[in-house]
C-alpha positions as CSV (number, residue, x, y, z in Angstrom):
1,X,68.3,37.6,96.8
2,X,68.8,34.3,95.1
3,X,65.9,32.7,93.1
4,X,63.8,36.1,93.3
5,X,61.8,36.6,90.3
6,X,60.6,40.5,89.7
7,X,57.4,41.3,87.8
8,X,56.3,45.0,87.6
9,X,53.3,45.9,85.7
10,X,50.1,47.9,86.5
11,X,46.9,45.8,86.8
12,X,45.0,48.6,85.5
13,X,47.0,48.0,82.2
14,X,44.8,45.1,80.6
15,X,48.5,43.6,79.0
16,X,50.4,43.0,82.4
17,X,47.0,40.9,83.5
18,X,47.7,38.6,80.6
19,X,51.0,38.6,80.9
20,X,50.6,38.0,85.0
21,X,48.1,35.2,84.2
22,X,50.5,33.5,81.5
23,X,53.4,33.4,83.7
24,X,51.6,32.6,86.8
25,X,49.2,29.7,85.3
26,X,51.5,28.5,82.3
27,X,55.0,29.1,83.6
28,X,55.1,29.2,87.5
29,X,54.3,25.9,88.0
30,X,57.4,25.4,86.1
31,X,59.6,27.0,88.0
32,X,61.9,25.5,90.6
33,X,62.0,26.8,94.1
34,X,61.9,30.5,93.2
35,X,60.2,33.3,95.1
36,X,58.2,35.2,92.5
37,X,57.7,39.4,93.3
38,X,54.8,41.3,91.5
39,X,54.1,45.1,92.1
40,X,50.7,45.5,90.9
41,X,50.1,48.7,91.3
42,X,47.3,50.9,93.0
43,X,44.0,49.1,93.2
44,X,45.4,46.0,91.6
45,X,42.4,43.7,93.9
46,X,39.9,46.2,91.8
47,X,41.5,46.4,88.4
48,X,41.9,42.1,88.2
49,X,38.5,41.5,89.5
50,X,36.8,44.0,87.3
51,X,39.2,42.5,84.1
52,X,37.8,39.1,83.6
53,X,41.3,37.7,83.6
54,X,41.7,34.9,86.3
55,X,44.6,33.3,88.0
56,X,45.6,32.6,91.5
57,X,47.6,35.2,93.2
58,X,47.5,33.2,96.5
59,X,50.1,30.3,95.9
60,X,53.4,29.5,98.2
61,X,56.0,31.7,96.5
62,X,54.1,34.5,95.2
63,X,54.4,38.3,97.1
64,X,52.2,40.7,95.5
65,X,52.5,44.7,96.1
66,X,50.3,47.2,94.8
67,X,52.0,50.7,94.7
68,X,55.6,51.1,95.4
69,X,56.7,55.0,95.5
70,X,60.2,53.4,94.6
71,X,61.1,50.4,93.1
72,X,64.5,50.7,93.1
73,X,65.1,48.4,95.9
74,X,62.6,46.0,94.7
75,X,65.1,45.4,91.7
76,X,67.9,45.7,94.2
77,X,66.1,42.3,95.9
78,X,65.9,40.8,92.5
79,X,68.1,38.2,91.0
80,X,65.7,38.2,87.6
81,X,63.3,40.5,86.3
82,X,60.6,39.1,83.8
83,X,58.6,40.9,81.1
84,X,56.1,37.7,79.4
85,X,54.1,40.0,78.0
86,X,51.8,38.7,74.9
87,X,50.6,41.8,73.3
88,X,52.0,45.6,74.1
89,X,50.4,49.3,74.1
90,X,53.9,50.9,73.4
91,X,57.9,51.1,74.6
92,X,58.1,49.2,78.0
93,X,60.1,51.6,80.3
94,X,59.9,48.5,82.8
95,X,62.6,47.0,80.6
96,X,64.9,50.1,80.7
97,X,64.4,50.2,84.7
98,X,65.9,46.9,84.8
99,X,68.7,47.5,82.3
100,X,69.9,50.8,84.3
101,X,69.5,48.4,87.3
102,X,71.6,46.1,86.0
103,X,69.3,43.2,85.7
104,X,69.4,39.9,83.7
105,X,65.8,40.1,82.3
106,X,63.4,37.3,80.2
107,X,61.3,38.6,78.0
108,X,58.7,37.9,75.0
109,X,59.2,40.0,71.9
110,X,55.8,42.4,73.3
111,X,57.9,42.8,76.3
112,X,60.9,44.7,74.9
113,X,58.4,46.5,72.2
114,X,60.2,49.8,71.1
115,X,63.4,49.1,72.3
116,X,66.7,48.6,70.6
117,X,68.0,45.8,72.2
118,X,69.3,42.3,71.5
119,X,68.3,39.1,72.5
120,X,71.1,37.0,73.7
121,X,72.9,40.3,74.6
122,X,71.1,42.4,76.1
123,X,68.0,40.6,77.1
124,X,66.7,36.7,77.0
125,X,64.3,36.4,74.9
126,X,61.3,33.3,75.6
127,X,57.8,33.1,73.5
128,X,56.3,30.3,74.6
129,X,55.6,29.2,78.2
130,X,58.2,26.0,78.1
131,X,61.1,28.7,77.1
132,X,60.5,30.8,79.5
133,X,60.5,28.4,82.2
134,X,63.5,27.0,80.9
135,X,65.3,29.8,80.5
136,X,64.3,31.4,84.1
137,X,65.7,28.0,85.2
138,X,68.6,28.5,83.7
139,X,69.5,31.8,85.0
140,X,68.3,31.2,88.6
141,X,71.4,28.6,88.2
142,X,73.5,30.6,86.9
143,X,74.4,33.7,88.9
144,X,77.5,34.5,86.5
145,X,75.6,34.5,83.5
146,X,73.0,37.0,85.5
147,X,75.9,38.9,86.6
148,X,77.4,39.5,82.5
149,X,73.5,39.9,80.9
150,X,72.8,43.0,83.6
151,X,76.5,44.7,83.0
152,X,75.8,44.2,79.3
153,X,72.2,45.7,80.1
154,X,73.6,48.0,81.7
155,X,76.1,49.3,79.3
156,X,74.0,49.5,76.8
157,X,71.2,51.7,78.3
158,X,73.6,53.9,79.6
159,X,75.1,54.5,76.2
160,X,71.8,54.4,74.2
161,X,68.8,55.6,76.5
162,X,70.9,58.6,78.7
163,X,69.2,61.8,78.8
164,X,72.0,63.1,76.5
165,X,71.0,60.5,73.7
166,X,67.6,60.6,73.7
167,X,67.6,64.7,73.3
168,X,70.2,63.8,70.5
169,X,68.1,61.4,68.3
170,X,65.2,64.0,69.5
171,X,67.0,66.8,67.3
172,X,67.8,64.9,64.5
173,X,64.1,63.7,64.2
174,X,62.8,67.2,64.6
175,X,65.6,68.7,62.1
176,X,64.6,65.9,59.7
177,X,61.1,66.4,59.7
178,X,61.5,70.1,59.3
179,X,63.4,69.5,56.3
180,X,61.0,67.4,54.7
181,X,58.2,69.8,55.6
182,X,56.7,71.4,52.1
183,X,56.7,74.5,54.8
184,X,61.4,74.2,54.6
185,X,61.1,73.9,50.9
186,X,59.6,77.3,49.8
């Protein structure tokens, strides 16, 4: 759908509250004409009211889900997925969701945490709240460039984040950690 914005991140996860709240009171209001999508996850009411965190989840343009058994056609619906995450607990699988989905994604540096991806390439990368509301701008405008940033996505996490790949780099860690082991040297 054109101008639909997807944001997927557990409430009970204390970073996608921030990162909610700094998109929703620092960059929505930026936005032009855009439908914004959050699936909160189970309880979401319960984990933001018991977090301390406020924004307003209740403005024109803003659906919120809690638990979605499958969010594939939630990206399917999606014309850009965000990540404005300001800190990060580990590797956002969110991120590789989208790429596999073939999604033009903006993102803060916490967003992409743990993943070997590019900026400009793979992913747009926007720190501060005037960026990222320029460059979501941008991209609802721009359906071609959407279009080439989720091939390229794509592509990549097919190539780099299959199952094949991952059980690759897997045995290579494991074989070089056994050799360094005092344990492979006596």
């Amino acid at each position: 759908e054109p101008r639909r914005i997807l944001f997927i991140g557990s409430f009970a996860h204390l970073p996608n509250l921030l990162a909610a709240q700094f998109f929703i009171s620092e960059i929505w209001p930026q936005v032009d004409g855009a439908m914004l999508h959050i699936i909160a996850g189970e309880r979401h009411e319960f984990h933001l009211a018991r977090s301390g965190v406020h924004f307003d989840l209740q403005q024109a343009g803003i659906e919120v889900e809690g638990f979605v058994p499958d969010v594939r056609p939630a990206y399917g619906r999606a014309s850009i997925v965000i990540a404005p995450l300001r800190a990060s607990a580990g590797t956002n699988i969110k991120i590789l969701e989208a790429m596999a989905m073939a999604k033009p994604i903006v993102s803060t540096a916490a967003g992409v945490n743990g993943l070997d991806i590019t900026p400009g390439e793979d992913f747009v990368l926007a720190e501060t709240a005037d960026a990222f509301a320029l460059e979501v701008n941008r991209l609802l405008g721009a359906p071609a460039e959407c279009r080439r940033l989720g091939e390229v996505a794509r592509r990549k996490v097919e190539r780099n984040y299959n199952w094949d790949a991952i059980a690759r780099a897997q045995s290579e860690l494991y074989s070089e950690l056994l050799s360094a082991s005092p344990l492979a040297r006596s």
